[in-house]
N, CA, C and O atoms as CSV, one atom per row, in Angstrom:
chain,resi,resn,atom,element,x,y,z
A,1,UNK,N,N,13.900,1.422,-18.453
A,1,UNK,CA,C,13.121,2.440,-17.796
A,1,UNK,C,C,12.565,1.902,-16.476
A,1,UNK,O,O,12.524,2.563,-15.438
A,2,UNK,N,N,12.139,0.636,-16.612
A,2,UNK,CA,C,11.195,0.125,-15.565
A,2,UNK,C,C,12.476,0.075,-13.869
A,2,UNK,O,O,12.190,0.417,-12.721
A,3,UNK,N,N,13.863,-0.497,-14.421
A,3,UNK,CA,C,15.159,-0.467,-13.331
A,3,UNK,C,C,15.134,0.648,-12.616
A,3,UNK,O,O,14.990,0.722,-11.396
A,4,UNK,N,N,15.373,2.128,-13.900
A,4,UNK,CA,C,15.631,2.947,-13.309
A,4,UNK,C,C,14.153,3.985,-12.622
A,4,UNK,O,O,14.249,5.063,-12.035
A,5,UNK,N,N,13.191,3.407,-12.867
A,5,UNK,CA,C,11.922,3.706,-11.724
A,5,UNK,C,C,11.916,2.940,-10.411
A,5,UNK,O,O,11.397,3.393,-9.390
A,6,UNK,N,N,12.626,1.550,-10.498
A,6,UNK,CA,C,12.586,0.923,-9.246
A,6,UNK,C,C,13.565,1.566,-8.395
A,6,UNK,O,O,13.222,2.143,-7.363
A,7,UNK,N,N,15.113,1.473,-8.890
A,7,UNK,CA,C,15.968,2.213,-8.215
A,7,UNK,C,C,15.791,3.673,-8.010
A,7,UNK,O,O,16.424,4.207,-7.099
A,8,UNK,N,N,14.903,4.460,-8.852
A,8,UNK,CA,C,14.633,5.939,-8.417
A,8,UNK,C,C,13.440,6.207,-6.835
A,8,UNK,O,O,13.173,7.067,-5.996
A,9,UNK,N,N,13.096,4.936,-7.194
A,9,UNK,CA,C,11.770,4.632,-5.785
A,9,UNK,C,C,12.668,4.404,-4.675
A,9,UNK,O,O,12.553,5.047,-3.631
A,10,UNK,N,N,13.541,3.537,-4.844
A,10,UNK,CA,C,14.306,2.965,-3.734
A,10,UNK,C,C,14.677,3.352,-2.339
A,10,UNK,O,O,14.933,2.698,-1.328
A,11,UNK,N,N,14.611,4.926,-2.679
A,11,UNK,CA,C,15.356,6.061,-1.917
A,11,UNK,C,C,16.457,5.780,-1.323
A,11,UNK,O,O,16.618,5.844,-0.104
A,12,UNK,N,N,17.815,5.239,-2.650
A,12,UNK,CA,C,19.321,5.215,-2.118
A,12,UNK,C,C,19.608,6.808,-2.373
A,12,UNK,O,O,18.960,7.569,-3.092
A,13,UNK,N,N,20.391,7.001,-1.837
A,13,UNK,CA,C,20.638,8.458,-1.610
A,13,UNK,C,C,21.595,8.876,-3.142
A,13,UNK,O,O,21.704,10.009,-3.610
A,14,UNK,N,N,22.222,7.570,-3.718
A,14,UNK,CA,C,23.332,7.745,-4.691
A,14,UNK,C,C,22.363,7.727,-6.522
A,14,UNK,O,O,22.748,7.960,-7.668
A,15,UNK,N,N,20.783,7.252,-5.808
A,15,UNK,CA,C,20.489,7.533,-7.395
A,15,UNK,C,C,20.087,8.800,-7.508
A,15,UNK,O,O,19.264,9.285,-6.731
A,16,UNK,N,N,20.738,9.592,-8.688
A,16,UNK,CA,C,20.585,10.662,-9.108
A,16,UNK,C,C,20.086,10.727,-10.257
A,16,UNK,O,O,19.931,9.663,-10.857
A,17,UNK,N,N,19.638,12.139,-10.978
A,17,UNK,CA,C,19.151,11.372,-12.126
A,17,UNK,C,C,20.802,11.713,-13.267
A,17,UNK,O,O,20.658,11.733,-14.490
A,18,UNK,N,N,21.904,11.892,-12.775
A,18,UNK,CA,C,23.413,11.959,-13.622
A,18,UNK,C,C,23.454,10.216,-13.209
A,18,UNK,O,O,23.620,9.477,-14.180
A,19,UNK,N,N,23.329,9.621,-11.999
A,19,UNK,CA,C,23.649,8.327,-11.988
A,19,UNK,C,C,22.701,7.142,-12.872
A,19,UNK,O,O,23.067,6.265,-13.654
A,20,UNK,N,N,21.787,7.401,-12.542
A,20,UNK,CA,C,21.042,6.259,-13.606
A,20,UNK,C,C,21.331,6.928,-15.336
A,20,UNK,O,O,21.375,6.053,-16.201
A,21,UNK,N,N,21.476,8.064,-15.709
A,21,UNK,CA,C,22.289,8.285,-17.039
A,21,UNK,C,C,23.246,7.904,-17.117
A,21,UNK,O,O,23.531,7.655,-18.288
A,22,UNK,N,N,24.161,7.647,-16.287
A,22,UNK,CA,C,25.457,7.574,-16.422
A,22,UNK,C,C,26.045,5.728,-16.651
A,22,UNK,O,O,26.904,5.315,-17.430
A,23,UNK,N,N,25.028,4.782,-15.449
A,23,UNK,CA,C,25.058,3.687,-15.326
A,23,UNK,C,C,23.885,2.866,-16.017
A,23,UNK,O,O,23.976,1.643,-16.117
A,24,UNK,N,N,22.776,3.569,-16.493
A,24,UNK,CA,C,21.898,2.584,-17.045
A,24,UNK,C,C,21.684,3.540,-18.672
A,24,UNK,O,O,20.822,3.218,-19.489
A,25,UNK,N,N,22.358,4.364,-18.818
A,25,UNK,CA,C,22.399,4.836,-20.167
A,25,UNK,C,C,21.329,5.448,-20.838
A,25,UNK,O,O,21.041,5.303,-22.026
A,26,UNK,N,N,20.781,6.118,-20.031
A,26,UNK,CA,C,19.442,7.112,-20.235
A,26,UNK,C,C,19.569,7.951,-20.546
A,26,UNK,O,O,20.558,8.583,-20.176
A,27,UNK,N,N,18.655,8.489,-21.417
A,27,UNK,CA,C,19.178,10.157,-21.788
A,27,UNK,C,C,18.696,11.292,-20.685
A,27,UNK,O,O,17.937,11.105,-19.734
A,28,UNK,N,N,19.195,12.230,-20.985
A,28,UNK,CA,C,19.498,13.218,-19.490
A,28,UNK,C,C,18.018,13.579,-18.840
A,28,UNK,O,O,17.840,13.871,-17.658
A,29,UNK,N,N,17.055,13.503,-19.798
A,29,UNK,CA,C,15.919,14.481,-19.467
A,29,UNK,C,C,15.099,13.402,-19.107
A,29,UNK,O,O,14.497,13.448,-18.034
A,30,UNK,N,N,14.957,12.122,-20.102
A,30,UNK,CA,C,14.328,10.597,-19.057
A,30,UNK,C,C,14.654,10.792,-17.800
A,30,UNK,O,O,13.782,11.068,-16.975
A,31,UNK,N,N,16.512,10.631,-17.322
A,31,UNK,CA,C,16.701,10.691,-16.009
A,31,UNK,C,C,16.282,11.483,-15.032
A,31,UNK,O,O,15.983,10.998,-13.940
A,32,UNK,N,N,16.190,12.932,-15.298
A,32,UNK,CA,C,15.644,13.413,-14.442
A,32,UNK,C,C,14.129,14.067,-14.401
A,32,UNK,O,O,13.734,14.927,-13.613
A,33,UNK,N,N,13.226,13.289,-15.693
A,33,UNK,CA,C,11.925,13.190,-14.994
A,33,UNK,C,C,11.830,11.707,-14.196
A,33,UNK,O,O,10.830,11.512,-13.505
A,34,UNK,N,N,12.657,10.868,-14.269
A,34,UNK,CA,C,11.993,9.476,-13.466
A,34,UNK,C,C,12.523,10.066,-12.188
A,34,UNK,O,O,11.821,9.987,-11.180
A,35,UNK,N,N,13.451,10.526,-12.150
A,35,UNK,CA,C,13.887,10.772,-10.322
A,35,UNK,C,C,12.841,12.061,-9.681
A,35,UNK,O,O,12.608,12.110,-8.473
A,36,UNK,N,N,12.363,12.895,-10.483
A,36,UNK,CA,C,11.598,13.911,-10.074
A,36,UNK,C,C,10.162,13.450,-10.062
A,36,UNK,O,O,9.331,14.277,-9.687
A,37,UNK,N,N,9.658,11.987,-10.497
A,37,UNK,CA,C,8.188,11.640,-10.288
A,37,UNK,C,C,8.544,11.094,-8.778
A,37,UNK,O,O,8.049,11.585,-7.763
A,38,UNK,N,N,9.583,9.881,-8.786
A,38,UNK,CA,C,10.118,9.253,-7.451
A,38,UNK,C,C,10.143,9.929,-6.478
A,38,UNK,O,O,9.751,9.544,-5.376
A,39,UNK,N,N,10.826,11.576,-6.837
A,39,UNK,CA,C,10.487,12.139,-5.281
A,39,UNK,C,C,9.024,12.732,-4.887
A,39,UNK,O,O,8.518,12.752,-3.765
A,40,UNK,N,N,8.511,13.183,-6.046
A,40,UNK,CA,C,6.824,13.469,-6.112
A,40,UNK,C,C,5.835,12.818,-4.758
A,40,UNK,O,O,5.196,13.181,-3.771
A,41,UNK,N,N,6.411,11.103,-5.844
A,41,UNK,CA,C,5.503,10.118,-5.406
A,41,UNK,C,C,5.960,9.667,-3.737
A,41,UNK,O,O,5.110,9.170,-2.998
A,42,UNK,N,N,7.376,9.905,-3.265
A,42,UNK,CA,C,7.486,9.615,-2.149
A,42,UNK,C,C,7.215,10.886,-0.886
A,42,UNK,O,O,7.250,10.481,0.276
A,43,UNK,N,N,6.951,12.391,-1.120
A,43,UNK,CA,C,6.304,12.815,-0.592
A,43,UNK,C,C,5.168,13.133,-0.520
A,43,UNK,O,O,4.754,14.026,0.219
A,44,UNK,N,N,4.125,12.095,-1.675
A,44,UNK,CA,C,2.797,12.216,-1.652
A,44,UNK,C,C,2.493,11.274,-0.519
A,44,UNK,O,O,2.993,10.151,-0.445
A,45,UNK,N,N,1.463,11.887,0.559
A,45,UNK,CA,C,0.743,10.567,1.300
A,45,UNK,C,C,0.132,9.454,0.292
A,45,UNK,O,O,-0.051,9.432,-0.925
A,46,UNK,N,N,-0.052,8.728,1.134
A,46,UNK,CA,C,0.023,7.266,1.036
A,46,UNK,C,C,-1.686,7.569,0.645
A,46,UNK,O,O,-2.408,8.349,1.266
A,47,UNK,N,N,-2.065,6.795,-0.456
A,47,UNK,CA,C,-3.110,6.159,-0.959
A,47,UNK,C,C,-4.239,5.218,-0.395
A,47,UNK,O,O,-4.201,4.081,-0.865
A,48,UNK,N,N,-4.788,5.355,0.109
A,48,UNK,CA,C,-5.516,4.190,0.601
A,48,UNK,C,C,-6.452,2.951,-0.686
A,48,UNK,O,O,-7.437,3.255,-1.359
A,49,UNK,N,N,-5.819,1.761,-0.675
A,49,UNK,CA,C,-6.301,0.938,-1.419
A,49,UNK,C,C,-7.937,0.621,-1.150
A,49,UNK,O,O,-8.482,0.380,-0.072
A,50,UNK,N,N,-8.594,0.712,-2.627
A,50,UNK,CA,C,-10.359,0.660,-2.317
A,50,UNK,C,C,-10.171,-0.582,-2.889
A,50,UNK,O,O,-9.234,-0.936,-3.605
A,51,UNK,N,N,-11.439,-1.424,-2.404
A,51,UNK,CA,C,-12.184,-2.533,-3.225
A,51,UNK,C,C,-11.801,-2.690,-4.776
A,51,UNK,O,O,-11.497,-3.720,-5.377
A,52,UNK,N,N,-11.910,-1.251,-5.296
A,52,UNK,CA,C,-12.440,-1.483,-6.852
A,52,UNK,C,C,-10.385,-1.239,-7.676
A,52,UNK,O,O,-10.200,-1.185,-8.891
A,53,UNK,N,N,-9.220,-1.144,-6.633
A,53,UNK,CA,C,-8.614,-1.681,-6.782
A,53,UNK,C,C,-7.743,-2.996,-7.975
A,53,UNK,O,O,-7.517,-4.092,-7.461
A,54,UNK,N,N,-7.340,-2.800,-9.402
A,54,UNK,CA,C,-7.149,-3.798,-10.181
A,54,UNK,C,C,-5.846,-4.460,-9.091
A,54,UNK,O,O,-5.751,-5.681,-9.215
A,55,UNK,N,N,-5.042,-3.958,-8.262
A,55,UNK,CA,C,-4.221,-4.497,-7.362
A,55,UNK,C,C,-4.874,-5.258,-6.391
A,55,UNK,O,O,-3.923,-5.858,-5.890
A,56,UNK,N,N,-5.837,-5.613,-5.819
A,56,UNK,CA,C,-6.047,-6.445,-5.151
A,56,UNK,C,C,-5.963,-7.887,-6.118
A,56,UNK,O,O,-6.194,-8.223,-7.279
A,57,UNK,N,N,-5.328,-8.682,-4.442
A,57,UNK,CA,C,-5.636,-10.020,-4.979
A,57,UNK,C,C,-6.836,-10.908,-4.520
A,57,UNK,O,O,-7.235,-10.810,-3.360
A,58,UNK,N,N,-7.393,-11.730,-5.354
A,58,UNK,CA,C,-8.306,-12.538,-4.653
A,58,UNK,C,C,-8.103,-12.677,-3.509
A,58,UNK,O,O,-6.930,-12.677,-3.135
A,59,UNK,N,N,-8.990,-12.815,-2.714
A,59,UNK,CA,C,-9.152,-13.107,-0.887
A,59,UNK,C,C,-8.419,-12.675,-0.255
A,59,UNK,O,O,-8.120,-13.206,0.814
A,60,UNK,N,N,-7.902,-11.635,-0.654
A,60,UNK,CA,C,-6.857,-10.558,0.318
A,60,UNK,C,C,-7.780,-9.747,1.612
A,60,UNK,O,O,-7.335,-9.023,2.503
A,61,UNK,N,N,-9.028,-10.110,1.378
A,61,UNK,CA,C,-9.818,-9.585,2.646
A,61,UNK,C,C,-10.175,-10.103,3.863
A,61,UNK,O,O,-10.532,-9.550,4.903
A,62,UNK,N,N,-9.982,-11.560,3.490
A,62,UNK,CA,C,-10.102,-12.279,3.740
A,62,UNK,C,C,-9.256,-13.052,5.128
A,62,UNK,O,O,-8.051,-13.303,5.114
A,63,UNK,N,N,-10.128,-13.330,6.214
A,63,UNK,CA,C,-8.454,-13.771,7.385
A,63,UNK,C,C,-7.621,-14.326,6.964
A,63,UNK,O,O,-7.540,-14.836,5.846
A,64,UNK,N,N,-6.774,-14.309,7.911
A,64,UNK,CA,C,-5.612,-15.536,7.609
A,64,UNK,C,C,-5.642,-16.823,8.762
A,64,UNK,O,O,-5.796,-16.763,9.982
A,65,UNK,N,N,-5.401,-18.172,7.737
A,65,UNK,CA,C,-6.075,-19.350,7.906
A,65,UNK,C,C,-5.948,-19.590,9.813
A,65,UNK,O,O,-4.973,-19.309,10.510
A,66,UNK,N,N,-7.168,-20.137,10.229
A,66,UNK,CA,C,-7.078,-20.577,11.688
A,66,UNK,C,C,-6.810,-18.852,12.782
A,66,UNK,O,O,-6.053,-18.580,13.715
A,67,UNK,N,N,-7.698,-18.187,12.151
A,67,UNK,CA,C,-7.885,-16.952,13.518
A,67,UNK,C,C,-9.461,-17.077,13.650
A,67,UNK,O,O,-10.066,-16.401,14.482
């Protein structure tokens, strides 16, 4: 599942959701909700990352060394 969310993100034009069924052996209706969140999520604007963030990493706020 996790492949065919990366390759559904990817935006190759050839993943479909018949191609990741077809090549990663998904059943039909998995495939085409992971390709229909992928396109969701790629015409949702962009998120702005807050502080409270579990994705931040330590001292990511932080400069970078010698500025």
């Amino acid at each position: 599942m996790y492949a065919a969310w990366i390759l559904a993100t990817a935006q190759t034009p050839e993943t479909s959701a018949a191609w990741l069924q077809r090549n990663l052996a998904l059943p039909a209706q998995a495939a085409r909700l992971i390709v229909e969140a992928a396109e969701e999520r790629r015409q949702a604007p962009a998120e702005p990352r807050n502080a409270a963030s579990p994705l931040r990493t330590p001292g990511e706020d932080k400069p970078p060394p010698g500025s």
